[in-house]
C-alpha positions as CSV (number, residue, x, y, z in Angstrom):
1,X,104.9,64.2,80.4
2,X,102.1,66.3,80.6
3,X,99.0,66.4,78.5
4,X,97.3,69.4,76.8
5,X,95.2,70.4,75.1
6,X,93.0,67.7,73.1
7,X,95.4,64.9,74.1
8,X,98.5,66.8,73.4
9,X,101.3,65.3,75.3
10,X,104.3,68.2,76.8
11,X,108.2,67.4,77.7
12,X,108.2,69.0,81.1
13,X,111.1,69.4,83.5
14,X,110.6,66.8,85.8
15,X,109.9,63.8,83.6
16,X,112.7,61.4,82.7
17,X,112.9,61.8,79.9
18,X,113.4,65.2,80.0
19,X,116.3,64.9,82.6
20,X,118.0,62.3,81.3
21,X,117.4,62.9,77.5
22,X,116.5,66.1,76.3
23,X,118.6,68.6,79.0
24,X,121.5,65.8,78.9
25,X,121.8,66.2,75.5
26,X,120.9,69.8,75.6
27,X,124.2,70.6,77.7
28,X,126.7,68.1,75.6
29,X,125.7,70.0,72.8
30,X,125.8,73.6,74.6
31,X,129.8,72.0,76.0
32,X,130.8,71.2,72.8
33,X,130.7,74.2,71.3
34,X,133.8,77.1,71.7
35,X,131.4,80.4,70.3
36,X,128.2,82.4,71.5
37,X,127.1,82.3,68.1
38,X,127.3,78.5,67.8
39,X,126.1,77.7,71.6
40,X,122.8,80.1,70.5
41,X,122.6,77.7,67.9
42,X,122.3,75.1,69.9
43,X,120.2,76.6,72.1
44,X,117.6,77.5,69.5
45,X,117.9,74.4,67.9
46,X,116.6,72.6,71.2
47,X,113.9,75.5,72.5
48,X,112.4,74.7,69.0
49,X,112.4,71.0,69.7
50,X,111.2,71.3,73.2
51,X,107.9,73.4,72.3
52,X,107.4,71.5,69.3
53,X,107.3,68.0,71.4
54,X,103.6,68.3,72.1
55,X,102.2,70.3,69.7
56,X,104.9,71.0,66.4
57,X,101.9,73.3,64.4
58,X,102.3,75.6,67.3
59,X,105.9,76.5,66.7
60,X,104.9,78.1,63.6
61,X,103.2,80.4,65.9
62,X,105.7,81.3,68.1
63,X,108.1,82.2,65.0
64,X,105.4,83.9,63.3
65,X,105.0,86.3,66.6
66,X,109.1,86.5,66.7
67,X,109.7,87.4,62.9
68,X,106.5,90.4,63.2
69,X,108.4,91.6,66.7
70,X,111.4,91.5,65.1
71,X,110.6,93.5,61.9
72,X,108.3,96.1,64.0
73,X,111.7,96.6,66.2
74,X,113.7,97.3,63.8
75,X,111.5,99.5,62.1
76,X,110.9,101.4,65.2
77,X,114.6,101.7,65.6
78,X,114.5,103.5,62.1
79,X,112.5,106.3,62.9
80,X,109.8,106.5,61.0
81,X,106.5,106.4,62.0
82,X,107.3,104.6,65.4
83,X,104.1,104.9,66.9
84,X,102.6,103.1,63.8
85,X,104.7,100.3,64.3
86,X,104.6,99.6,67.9
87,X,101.4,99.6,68.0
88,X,101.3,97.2,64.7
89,X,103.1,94.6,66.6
90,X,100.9,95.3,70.2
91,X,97.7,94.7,68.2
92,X,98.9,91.7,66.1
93,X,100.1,89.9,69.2
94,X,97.3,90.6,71.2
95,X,94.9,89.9,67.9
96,X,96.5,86.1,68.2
97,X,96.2,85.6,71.9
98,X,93.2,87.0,71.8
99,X,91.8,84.3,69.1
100,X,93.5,81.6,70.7
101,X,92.8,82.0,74.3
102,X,89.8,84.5,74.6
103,X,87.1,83.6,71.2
104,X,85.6,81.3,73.5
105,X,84.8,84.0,76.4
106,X,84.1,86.5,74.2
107,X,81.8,84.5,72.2
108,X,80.0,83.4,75.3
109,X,79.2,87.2,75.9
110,X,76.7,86.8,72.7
111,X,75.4,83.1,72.8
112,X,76.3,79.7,72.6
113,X,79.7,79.1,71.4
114,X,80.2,78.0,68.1
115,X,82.1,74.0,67.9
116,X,84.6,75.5,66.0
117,X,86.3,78.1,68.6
118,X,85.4,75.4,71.6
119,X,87.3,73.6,69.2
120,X,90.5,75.6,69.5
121,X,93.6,74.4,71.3
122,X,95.5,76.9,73.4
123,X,99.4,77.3,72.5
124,X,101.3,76.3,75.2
125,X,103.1,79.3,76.6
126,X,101.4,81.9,74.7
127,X,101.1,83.9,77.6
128,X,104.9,84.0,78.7
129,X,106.2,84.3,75.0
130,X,103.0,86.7,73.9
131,X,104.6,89.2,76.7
132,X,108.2,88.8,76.7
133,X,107.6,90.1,72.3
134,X,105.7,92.7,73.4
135,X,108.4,94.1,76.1
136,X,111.3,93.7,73.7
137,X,109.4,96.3,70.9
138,X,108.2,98.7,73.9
139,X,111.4,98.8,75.1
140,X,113.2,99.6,71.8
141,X,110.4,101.9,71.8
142,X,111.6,103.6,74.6
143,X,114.9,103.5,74.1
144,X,115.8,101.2,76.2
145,X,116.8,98.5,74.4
146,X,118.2,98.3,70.5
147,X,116.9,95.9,68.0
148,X,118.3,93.2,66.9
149,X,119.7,92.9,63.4
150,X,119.3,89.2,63.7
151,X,115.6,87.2,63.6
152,X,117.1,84.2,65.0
153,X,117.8,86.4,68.1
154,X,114.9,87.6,68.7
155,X,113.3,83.6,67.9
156,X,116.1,82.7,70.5
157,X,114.9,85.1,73.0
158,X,111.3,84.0,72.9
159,X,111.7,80.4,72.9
160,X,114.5,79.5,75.1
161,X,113.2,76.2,77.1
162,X,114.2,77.3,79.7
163,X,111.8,79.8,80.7
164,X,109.3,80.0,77.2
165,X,106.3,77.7,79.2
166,X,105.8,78.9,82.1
167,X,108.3,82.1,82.9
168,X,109.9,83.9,84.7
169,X,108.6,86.5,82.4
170,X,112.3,88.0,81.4
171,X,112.7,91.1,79.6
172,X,115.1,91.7,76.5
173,X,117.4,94.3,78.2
174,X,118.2,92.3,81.0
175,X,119.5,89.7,79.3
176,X,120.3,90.7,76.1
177,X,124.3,91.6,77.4
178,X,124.7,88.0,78.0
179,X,122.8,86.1,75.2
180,X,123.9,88.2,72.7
181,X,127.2,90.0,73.9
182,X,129.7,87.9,71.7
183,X,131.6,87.5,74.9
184,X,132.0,83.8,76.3
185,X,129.0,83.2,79.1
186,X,130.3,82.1,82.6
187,X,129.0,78.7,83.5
188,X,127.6,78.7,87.3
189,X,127.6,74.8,87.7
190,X,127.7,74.5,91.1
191,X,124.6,76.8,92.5
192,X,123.2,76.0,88.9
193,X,122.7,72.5,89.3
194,X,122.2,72.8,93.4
195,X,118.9,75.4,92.1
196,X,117.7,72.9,89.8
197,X,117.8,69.7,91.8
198,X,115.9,71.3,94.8
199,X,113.3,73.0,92.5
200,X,112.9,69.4,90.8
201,X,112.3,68.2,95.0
202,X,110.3,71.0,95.7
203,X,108.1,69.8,92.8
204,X,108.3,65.9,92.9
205,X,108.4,65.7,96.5
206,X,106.6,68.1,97.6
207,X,104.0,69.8,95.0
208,X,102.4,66.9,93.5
209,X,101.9,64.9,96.7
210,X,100.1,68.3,98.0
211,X,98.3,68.2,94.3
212,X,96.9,64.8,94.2
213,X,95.6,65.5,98.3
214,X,94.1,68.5,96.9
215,X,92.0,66.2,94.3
216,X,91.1,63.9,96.4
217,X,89.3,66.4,98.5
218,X,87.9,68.7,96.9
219,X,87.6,67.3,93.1
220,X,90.1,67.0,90.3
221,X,90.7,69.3,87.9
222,X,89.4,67.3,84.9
223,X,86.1,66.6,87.0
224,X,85.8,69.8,87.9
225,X,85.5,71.6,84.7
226,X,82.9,69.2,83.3
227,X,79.7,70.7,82.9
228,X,77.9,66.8,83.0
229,X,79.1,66.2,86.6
230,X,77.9,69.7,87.6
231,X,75.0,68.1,90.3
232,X,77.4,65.6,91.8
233,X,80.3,67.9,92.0
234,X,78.2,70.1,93.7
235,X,76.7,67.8,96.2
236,X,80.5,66.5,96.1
237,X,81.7,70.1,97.7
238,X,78.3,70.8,99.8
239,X,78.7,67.5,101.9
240,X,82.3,67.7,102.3
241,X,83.0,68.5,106.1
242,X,84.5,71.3,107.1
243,X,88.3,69.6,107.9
244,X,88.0,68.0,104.3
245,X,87.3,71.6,103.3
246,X,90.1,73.6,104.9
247,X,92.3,70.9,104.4
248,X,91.6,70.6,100.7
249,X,92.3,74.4,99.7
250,X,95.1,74.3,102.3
251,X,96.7,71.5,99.8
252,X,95.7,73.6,96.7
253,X,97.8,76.4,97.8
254,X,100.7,74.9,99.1
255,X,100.5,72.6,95.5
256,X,100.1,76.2,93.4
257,X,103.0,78.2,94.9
258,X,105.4,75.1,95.1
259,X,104.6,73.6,91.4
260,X,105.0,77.2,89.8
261,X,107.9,78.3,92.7
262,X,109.5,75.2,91.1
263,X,109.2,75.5,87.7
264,X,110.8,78.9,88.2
265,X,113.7,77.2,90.5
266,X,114.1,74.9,87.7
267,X,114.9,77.5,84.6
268,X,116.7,79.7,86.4
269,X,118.7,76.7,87.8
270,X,119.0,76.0,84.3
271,X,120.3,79.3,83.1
272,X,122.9,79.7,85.8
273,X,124.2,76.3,84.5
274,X,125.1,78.4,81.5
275,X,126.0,81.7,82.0
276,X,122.4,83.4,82.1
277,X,120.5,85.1,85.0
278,X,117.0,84.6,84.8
279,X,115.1,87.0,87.8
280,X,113.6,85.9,90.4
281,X,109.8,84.9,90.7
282,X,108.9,84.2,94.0
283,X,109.8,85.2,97.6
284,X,107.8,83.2,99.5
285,X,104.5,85.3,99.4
286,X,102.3,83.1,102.1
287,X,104.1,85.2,105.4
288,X,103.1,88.2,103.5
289,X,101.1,90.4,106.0
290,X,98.9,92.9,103.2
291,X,97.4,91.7,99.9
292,X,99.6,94.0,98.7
293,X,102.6,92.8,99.9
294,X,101.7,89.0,99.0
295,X,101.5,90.6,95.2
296,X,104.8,91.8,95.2
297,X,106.1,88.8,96.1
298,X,104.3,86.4,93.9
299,X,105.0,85.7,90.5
300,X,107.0,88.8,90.8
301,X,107.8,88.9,87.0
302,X,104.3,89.1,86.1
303,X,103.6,91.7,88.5
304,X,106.5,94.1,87.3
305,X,105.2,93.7,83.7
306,X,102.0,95.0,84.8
307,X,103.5,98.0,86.8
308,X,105.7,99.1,84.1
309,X,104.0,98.1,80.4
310,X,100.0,98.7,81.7
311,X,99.8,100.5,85.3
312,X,102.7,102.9,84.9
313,X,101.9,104.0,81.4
314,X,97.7,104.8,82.6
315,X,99.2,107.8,85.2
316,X,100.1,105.2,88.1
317,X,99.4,106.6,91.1
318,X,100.3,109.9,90.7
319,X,97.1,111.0,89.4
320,X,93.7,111.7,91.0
321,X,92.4,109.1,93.9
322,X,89.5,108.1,91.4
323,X,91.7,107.6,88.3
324,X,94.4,105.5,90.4
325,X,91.7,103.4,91.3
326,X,90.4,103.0,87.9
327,X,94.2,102.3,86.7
328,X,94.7,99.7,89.6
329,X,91.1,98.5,88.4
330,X,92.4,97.8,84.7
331,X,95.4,95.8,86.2
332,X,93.9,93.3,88.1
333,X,91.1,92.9,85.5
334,X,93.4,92.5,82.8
335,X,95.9,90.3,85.8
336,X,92.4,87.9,86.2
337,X,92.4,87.7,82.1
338,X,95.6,86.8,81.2
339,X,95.2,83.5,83.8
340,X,92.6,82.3,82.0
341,X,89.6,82.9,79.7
342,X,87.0,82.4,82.1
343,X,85.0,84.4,84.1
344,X,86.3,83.1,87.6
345,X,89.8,84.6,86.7
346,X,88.3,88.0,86.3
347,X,86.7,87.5,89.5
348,X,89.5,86.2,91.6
349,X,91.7,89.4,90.0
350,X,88.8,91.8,91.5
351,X,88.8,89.7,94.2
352,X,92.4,91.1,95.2
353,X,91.5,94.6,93.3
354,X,89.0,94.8,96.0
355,X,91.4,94.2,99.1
356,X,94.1,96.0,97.5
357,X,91.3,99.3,98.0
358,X,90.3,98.2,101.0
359,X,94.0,97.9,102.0
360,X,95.1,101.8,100.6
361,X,92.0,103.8,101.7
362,X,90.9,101.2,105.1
363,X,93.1,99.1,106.8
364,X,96.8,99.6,106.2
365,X,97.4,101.4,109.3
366,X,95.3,98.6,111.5
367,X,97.3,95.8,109.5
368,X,100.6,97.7,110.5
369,X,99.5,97.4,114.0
370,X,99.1,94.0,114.5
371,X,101.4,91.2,112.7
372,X,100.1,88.2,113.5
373,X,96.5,89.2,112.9
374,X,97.1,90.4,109.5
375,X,99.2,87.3,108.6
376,X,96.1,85.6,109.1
377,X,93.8,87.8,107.2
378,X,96.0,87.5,104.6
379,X,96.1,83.9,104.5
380,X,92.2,83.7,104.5
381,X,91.7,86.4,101.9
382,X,94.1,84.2,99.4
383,X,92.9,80.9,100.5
384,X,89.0,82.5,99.0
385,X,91.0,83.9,96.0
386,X,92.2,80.2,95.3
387,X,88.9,78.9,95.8
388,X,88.2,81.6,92.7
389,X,90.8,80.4,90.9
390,X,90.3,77.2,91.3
391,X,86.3,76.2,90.1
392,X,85.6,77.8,86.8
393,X,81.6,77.4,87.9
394,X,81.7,80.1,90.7
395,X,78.4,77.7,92.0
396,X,81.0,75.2,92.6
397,X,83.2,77.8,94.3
398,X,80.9,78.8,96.8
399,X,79.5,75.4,98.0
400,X,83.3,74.9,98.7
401,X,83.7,78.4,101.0
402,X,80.2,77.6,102.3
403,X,81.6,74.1,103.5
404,X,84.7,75.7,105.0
405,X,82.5,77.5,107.6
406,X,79.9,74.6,108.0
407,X,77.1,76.7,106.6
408,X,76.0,73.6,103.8
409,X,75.1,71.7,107.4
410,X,78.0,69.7,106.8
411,X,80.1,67.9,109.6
412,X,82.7,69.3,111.1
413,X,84.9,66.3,110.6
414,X,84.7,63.0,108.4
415,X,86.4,59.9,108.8
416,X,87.7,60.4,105.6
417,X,89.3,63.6,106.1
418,X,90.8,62.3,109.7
419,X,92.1,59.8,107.7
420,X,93.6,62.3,105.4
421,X,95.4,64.2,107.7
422,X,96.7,61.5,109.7
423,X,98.8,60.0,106.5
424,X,99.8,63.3,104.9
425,X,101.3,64.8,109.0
426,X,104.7,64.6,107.4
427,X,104.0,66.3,103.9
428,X,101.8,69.2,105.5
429,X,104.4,70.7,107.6
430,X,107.3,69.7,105.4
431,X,105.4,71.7,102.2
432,X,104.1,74.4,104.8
433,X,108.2,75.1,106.1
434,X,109.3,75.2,102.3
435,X,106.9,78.1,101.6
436,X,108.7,79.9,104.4
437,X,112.0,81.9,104.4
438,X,113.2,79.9,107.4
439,X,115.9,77.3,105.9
440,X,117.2,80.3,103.7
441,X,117.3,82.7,106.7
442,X,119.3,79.5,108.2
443,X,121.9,78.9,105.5
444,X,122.4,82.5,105.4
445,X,123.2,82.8,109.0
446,X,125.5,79.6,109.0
447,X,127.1,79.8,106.2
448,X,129.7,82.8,106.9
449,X,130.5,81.0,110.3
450,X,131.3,77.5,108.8
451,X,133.8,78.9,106.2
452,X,135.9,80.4,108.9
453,X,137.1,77.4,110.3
454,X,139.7,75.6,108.5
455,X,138.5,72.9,106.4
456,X,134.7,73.1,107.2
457,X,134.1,75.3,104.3
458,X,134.8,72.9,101.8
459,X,133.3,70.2,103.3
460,X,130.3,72.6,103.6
461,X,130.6,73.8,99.7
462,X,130.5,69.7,98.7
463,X,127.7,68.6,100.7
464,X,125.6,71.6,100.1
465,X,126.8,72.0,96.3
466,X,127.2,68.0,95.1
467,X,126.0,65.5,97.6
468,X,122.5,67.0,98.7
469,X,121.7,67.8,94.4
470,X,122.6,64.2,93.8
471,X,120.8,62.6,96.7
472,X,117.5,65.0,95.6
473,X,117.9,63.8,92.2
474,X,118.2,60.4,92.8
475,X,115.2,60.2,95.2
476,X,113.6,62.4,92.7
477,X,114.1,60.0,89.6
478,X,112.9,57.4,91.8
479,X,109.6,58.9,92.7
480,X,108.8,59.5,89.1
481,X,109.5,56.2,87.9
482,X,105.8,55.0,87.8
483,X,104.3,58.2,88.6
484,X,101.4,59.2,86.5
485,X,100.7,62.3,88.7
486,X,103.1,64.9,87.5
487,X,101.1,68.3,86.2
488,X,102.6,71.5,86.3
489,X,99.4,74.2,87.0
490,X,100.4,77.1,84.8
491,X,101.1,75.4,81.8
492,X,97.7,76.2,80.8
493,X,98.4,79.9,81.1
């Protein structure tokens, strides 16, 4: 379970009691039934359970933001003063995300911030479902999609468990053919289940360990973000040697791109399991060699929306040099934003704005030149950005990048960071090879060549299709048994 919020407690995927209650039951139900129409049902019936789990006023919310979606659509689709409409349900879902995850920042701009908005919880998900509404009305906007006749469709579409927390962000005409063709779904148990099981690994086995070495280095979370600690967090981060340092945001961004890669694994794990094709999120961004190229590669839904709903729509690139970098300037402002309402998120997305100019009008045709170099300036330019990300006190932020190139006079090494890295020499590289292409590139290769021999192929297909998801789920299960550690980061996004 993970908590939220003010206390609020949230079913997530790799809890037991998600895995062996919720999705079993989920499925029997899904089996059980022979029509589109009544497995939607069934499906909508359980996406309402599972965001209402933690926080049930909330799913008011979400329903509220589906029925004005849905109503805007299909008065777009009419005709009549389209414009008017679109933009009715753009300013009425950003109104709402705006109150819920931004009164705080924008109150700050004018004063002290009144108890009342520090007093207001953030909707889980709001982000994901806020943005997926606002594609489906663009696109039948443009055309490109036709609106649904149905309000329990478009509910459907916004809140399906799978995906409604924490993405992929998926649009409504790409998956609108199979939710809501009529036509019987094709069930993809095998890689279905085999996707889900080694995103549940990736997570349990992997992630949180790299979380909870993260915490113990270079603060928790929770601690973190409390303004009372502020003097020994800092003194915390300024004394911390510089192996403790490096090691510490090392963890953090191995323990960011698995837990959300994961999540992602997870749903669309879960969607092939039933007939739907969720797109892909990730593709492992840490070998990227350009900022550029690490952002089309990380939470690659997020990006697209930007491109083609915000960047796209401002002129793109195919506009003067100065307006292009204004319109690149508005992305990654509003990219920053959307993470979080607090200033470090608008500085870590200019953060990348600012590499990403550098990049186009500096050093693309030096990166070009030499690989392994600009691997590594990549690597260092993101491991800063998380350093941003991470402290929502930039004070605390710097002390950190300060200690990562001893200039707080701190040691190079502490027996407590030796100590560190000697008992986590298995995770490091195990987490470090799983943010790589490598076992892909592997299977890929192998794969063909084992199913021409007689025989091998289906030995292959069971080991890699039922014995390995069942051995990862039973080592998975027992892990968590116990475990108190099991966040997922961008649930609070």
């Amino acid at each position: 379970m993970l908590k939220f919020g003010f206390g609020v407690q949230h079913m997530v995927f790799s809890s037991l009691i998600f895995l062996y209650g919720f999705f079993s039951l989920s499925l029997l139900g899904y089996s059980l039934c022979r029509t589109q129409r009544a497995q939607n049902t069934v499906l909508l019936i359980f996406s309402l359970i599972f965001y209402a789990w933690g926080e049930p006023k909330y799913v008011l919310l979400l329903m509220f933001m589906a029925l004005t979606s849905w109503f805007c659509a299909l008065r777009v689709e009419a005709g009549k003063a389209r414009r008017l409409w679109v933009a009715a349900a753009a300013v009425i879902d950003i109104a709402l995300i705006g109150w819920f995850k931004y009164a705080g920042l924008v109150c700050s701009i004018f004063g002290e911030v009144p108890a009342f908005v520090r007093n207001i919880a953030l909707p889980i998900g709001i982000s994901f479902y806020t943005f997926q509404l606002l594609t489906y009305v663009v696109d039948v906007y443009r055309g490109e999609a036709q609106a649904q006749k149905s309000y329990a469709n478009v509910l459907l579409y916004a809140a399906l468990f799978h995906q409604c927390i924490a993405g992929p962000i998926v649009r409504y005409k790409t998956i609108d053919q199979e939710l809501f063709s009529g036509q019987p779904r094709q069930a993809e148990w095998a890689p279905g289940v085999s996707r889900f099981c080694a995103g549940l690994a990736k997570k349990v086995l992997l992630a949180n360990p790299c979380g909870a070495l993260a915490e113990s280095l270079i603060l928790a979370e929770r601690a973190a973000s409390d303004p009372s600690m502020f003097a020994e967090n800092l003194k915390a981060l300024s004394t911390l040697s510089v192996q403790g340092a490096w090691l510490g945001i090392i963890a953090y961004a191995l323990h960011i791109y698995l837990d959300f890669s994961a999540y992602s694994d997870m749903a669309i794990g879960m969607g092939r399991m039933i007939g739907l094709h969720y797109p892909e999120n990730f593709n492992y961004p840490y070998i990227s060699r350009t900022v550029t190229e690490f952002w089309r590669r990380w939470h690659i839904s997020l990006g697209t929306f930007f491109r083609d709903y915000v960047y796209i729509p401002l002129g793109g690139s195919r506009c003067s040099a100065p307006r292009a970098v204004f319109n690149t300037f508005v992305v990654w402002a509003l990219t920053g934003l959307w993470h979080g309402a607090s200033w470090n998120f608008v500085l870590w997305g200019l953060w990348f704005f600012l590499f990403l100019m550098l990049e186009r009008f500096v050093l693309k045709k030096w990166l070009e030149k030499v690989p392994v170099v600009s691997n590594l300036y990549l690597l260092l330019v993101v491991l800063v950005g998380w350093v941003i990300f991470r402290f929502s006190d930039v004070r605390l932020g710097l002390a950190l990048v300060k200690s990562m190139f001893g200039l707080n006079g701190n040691a190079l090494t502490s027996f407590t960071s030796q100590m560190q890295l000697e008992s986590h020499m298995f995770l490091l590289p195990v987490a470090i090879l799983a943010s790589t292409p490598l076992m892909k590139t592997l299977k890929l290769r192998f794969e063909p060549l084992v199913h021409q021999r007689s025989g091998a192929g289906i030995v292959w297909d069971v080991v890699l299709y039922s014995v390995i998801p069942v051995a990862l789920l039973l080592i998975c299960t027992a892990c968590l048994v116990g475990d108190s550690y099991n966040p997922f980061i961008y649930f609070q996004f």
